[in-house]
N, C-alpha and C positions, 0 to 999 in steps of 0.2 A: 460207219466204220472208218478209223484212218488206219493208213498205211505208210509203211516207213523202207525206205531203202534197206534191203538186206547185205549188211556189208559190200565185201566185194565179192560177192555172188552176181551182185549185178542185177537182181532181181528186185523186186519191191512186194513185200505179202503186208497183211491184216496185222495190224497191231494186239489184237488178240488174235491166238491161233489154238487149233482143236487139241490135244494132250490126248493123247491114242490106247495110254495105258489103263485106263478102266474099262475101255469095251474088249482087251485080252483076257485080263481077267487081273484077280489079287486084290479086288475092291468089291468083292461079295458078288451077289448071283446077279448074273449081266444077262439080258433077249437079244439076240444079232439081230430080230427086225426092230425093235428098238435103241439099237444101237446104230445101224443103217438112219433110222429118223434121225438120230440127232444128230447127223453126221450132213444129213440134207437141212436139218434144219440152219446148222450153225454157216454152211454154205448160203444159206437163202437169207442170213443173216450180214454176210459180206466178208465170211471169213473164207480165205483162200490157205492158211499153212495150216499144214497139220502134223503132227508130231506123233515118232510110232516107233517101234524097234522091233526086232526081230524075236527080241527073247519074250513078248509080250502075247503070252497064252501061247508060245511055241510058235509062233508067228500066223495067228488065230486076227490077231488085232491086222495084220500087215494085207493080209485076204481080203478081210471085211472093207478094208479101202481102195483094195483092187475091183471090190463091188462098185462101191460108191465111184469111182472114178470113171468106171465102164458107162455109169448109170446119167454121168454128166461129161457126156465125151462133148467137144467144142470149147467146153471153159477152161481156164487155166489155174490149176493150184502149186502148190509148192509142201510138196510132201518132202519130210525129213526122218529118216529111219537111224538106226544104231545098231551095230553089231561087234559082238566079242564077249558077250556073257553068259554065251551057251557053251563053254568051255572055263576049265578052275583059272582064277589070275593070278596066271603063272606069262612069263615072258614067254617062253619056249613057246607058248602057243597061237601068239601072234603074225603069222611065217606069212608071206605072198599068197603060200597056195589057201589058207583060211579063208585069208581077206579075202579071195576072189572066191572062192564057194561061197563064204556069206553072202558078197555082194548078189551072185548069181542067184540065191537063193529068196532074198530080198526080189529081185526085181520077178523071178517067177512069181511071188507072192504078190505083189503091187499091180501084175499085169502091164510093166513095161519095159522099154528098151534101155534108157540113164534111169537111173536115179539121181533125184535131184540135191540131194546131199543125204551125205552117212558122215553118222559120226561115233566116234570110239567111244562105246557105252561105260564109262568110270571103270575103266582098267587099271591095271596094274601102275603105280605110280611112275616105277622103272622107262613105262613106255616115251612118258614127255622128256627123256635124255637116249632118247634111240634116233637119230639120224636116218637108220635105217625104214623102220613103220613109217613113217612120213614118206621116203623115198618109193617104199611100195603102195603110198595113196597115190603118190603122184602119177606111177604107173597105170593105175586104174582112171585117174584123168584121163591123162594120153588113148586110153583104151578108151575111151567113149564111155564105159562102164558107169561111171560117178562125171555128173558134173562138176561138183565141191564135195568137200570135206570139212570135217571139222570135230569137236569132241566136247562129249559130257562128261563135267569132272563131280570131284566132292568137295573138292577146297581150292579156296583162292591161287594157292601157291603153284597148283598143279593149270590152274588156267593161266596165270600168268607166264607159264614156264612154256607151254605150250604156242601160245600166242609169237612167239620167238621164231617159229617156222613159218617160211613165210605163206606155204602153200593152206594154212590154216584159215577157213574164212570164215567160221563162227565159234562160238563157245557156248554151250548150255551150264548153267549155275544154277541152283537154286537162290533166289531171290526175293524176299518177301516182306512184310511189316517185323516179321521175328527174324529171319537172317536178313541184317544189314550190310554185313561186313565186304561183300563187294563193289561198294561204294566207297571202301576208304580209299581205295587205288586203281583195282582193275576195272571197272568200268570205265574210267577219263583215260586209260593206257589200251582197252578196245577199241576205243573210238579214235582214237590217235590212229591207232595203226590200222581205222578204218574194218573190224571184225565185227561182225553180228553177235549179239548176243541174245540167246533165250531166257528168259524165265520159267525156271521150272519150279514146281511145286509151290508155284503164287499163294496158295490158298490155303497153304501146311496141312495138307491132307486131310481138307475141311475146317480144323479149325479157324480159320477166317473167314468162317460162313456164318459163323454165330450160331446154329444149329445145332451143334453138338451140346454136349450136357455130362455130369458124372454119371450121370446114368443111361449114358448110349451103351447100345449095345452092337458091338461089330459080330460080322460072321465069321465064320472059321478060316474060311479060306481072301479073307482081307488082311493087309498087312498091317491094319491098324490097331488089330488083335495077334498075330503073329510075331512080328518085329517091333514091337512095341520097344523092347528094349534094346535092339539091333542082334537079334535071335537070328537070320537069314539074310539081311544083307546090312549095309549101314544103316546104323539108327538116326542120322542125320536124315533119312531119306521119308521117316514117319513123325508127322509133327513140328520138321524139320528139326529136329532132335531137342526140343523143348519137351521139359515135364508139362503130363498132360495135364495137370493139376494148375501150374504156373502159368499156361496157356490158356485156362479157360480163364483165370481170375481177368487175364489181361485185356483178353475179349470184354468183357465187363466192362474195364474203365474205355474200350473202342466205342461200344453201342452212341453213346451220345456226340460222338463223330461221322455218325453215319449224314450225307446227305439226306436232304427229303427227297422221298421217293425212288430211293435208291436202297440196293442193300448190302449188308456190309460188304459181301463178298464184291459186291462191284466196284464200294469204296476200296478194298484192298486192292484190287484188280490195278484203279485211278491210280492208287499210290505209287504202284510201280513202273505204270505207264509215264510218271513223272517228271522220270531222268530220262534223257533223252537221248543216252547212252543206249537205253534197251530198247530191241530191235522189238519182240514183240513179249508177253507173256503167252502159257501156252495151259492153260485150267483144262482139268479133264471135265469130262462131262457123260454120264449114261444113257439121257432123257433128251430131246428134242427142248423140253423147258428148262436143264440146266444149260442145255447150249445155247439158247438167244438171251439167257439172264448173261450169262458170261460174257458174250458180244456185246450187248449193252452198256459195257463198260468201257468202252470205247469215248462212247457218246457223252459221258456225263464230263460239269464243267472242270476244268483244273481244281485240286481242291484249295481249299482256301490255308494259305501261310500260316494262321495261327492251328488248324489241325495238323500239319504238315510239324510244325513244330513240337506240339503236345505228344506226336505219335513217335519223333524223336527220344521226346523224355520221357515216356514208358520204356522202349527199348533198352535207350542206356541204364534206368535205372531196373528195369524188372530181369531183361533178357541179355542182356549184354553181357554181365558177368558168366554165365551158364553158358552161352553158345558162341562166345565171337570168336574165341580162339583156338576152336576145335575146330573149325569148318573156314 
């Protein structure tokens, strides 16, 4: 496994880290002792961050880690939760007194005293020009409550905007072989101003697994059959708002990029591990063996400049037009 300095959190986690939102649920039918497995797996694997939110199975996902954490007391992880999306995004309902029920609710759930960052779960856009939300993070510093802070957006303009405070010490993005577009700017202006960033949704909700097909079929209660079209929340957030049509073709021209012995999702994983700007990716996982496949990508060599290249000119020519300047 490597590991990368977490901004100015000051900490350093696993360059892959766990993605918490498929063992809450909304990624079809999940087992908590198999979800507890892969949660120990992907630890015995060398990963320490883990990524969760509150609003993930009603805070179902945030429990199950207060398991796992109880169950490896002595070791050190770097849990990172979100809260603000169990409420409509409306401004008015961002107030002090929220924030501090969330957080308190969070840490009941996690089974601890700080949490070790929260961050604004893709709220209301209004929020990254309030002086105010930021002053009442800070409060909750002060308060021992949160150690860091930080937020998960849906668009570049909303992380750049954000980044501007100073007390912000990471940004969650999606980032992947299909959304490129955080590289044109905000990743060399994170790293400037020293902010962690995540990867989220490295894998476009499977499709960079290669696995998928026109003839998968999702369960009812996965979003990859609900929000297909952006039905319940951003459709940027399913497939990374790629036709899923476009997205499988593109897979195609990927398979013979794949390293040997590797597979592709590892090679997507390598690719975003690349830049050196992102702090970690964070792939979910349900299984004990999607979580050490996903660690494993860690491990594999840089990939080699001329796929780096080629996977350039699919984007720009297949994906770029569709997705760069919506997100």
């Amino acid at each position: 496994m490597e590991y990368r300095k977490f901004g100015k959190t000051g900490r350093t986690v696993s360059a892959i880290g766990f993605g918490a939102w498929a063992i809450g649920g909304s990624w079809g039918n999940v087992d908590d002792e198999t979800s507890l497995r892969a949660l120990h797996a992907a630890a015995d694997a060398g990963v320490t961050l883990i990524d969760t939110a509150d609003v993930y199975g009603d805070g179902h996902s945030e429990q199950l880690i207060g398991r796992f954490l109880s169950e490896r007391t002595g070791e050190s992880f770097f849990v990172a939760t979100k809260m603000g999306r169990s409420v409509p995004l409306d401004m008015a309902q961002y107030t002090p007194e929220a924030f501090r029920g969330w957080v308190d609710k969070s840490r009941e759930n996690l089974g601890v005293d700080r949490l070790d960052l929260v961050q604004l779960h893709c709220l209301h856009r209004d929020i990254y020009y309030s002086p105010e939300t930021f002053a009442a993070l800070d409060e909750l510093v002060a308060a021992g409550a949160i150690a860091n802070y930080g937020v998960s957006v849906e668009k570049v303009e909303e992380a750049l905007k954000a980044i501007e405070f100073p007390g912000v010490a990471s940004v969650q993005i999606i980032y992947n072989i299909v959304r490129q577009r955080p590289a044109d700017h905000f990743l060399a202006e994170a790293k400037r101003r020293d902010v962690g960033v995540l990867a989220r949704v490295p894998l476009a909700s499977g499709l960079l697994t290669g696995k998928l097909s026109k003839d998968s079929v999702f369960d009812a209660s996965d979003h990859r059959n609900f929000n297909r079209h952006g039905e319940s929340f951003d459709v940027g957030e399913t497939f990374s708002g790629v036709d899923y049509e476009t997205g499988l073709a593109l897979v195609e021209e990927l398979r013979s990029l794949v390293p040997g012995g590797a597979t592709m999702a590892q090679m997507a994983l390598r690719w975003i591990l690349m830049n050196a700007a992102i702090t970690a990716a964070i792939p979910g996982a349900k299984t004990p063996e999607q979580a050490k496949s996903n660690a494993a990508a860690a491990d594999l060599a840089p990939l080699p400049a001329a796929a780096m290249d080629r996977i350039a000119r699919l984007y720009e020519e297949r994906v770029k037009p569709l997705v760069h300047q919506r997100w």
